[in-house]
C-alpha positions as CSV (number, residue, x, y, z in Angstrom):
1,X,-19.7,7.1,9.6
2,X,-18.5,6.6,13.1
3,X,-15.4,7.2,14.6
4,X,-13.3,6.4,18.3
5,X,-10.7,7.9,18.9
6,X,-8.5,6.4,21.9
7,X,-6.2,8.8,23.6
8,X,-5.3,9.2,27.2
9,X,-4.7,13.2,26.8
10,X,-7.9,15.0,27.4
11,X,-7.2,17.9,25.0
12,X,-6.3,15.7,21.9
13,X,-10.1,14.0,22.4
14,X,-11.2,17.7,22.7
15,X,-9.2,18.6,19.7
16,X,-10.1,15.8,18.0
17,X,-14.0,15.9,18.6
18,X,-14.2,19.3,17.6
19,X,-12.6,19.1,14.2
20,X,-14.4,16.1,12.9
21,X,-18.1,16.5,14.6
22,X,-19.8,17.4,11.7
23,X,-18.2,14.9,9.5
24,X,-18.9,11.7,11.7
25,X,-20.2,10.6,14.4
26,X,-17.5,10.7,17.2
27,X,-17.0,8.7,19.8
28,X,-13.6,9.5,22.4
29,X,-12.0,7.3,25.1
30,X,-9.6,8.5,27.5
31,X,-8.3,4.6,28.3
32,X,-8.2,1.3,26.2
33,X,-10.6,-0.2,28.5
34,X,-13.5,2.7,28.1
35,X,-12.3,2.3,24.1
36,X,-13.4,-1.5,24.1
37,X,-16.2,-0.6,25.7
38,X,-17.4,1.9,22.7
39,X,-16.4,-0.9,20.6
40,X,-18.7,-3.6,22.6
41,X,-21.5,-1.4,22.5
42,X,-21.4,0.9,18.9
43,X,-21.1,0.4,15.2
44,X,-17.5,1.8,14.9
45,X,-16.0,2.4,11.0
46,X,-13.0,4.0,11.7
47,X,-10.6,3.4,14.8
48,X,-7.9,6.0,16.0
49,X,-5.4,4.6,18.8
50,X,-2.5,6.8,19.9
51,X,-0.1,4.1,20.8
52,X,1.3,5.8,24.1
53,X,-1.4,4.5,26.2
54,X,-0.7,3.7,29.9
55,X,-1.7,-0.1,30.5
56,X,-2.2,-1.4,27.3
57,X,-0.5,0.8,24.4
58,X,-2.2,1.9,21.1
59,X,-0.9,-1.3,19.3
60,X,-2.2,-4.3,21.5
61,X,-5.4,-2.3,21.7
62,X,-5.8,-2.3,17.6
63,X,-4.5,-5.5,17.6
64,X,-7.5,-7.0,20.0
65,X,-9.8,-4.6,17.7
66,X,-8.6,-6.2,14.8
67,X,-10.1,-9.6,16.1
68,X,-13.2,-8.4,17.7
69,X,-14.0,-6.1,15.2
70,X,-12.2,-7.0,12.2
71,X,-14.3,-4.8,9.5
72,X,-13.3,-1.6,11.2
73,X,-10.7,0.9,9.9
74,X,-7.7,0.8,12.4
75,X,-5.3,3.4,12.5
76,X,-2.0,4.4,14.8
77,X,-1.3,7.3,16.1
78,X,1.9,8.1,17.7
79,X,4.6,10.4,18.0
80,X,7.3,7.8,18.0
81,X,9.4,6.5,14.7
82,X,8.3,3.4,12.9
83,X,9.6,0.4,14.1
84,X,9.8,-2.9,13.1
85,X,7.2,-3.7,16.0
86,X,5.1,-1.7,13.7
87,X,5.7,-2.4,10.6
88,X,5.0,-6.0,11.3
89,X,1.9,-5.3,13.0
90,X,0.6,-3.5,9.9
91,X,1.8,-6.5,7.8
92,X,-0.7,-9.1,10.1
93,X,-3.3,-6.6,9.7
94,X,-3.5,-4.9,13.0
95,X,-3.9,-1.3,11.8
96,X,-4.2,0.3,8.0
97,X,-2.7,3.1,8.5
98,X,0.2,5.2,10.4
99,X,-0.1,8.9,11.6
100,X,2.4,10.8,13.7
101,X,1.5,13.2,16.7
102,X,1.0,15.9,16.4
103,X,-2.0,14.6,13.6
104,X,-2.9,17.3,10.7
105,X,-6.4,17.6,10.5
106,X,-6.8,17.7,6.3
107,X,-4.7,14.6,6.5
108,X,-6.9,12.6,9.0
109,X,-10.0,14.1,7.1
110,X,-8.7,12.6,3.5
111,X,-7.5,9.4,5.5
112,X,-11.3,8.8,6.8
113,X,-12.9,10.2,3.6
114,X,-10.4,7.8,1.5
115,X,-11.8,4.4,3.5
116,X,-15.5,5.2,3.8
117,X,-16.2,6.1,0.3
């Protein structure tokens, strides 16, 4: 399995890398343009995005990665409520799944686990 994580704070790519390393192969990008990158260039299964991105925000980068890369798993983080915005961006499909900052580890684990098996 292979995983990007999108996330413009260098110690939650840190953070993040280091708890899931040995369950997948991770891939982190500190902007939405190094994450499409990844995307152009690797398999990717799963898709973390925190949605307070400077330039383009979590959500209009899962919602171009839902069209370019539609068989991925997409999935929001963010530490704000969940809005309408959101709510109808998960009905057209853009992300799968919703997880507020600060994420818990078991419950990303399960989340991956749950859509690779």
């Amino acid at each position: 399995m292979s995983i990007l994580y999108v996330d413009h704070e260098i110690n939650n790519l840190n953070s993040f890398k280091a708890s899931f390393r040995r369950d997948a192969e991770i891939f982190v990008a500190s902007s939405t343009s190094e994450g499409l990158r990844i995307l152009n260039e690797q398999k990717i299964d799963v898709i973390f995005a925190d949605h307070q991105m400077p330039g383009m925000t979590g959500l209009e980068f899962l919602k171009q990665a839902s069209s370019n890369f539609p068989a991925s798993v997409r999935v929001l983080l963010t530490g704000n409520a969940y809005t309408d915005e959101f709510k109808i961006a998960a009905e057209k499909g853009y992300f799968h799944n919703y997880i507020n900052k600060p994420w818990d580890e078991q419950q990303l684990r399960h989340l991956m686990m749950s859509h690779t098996s």
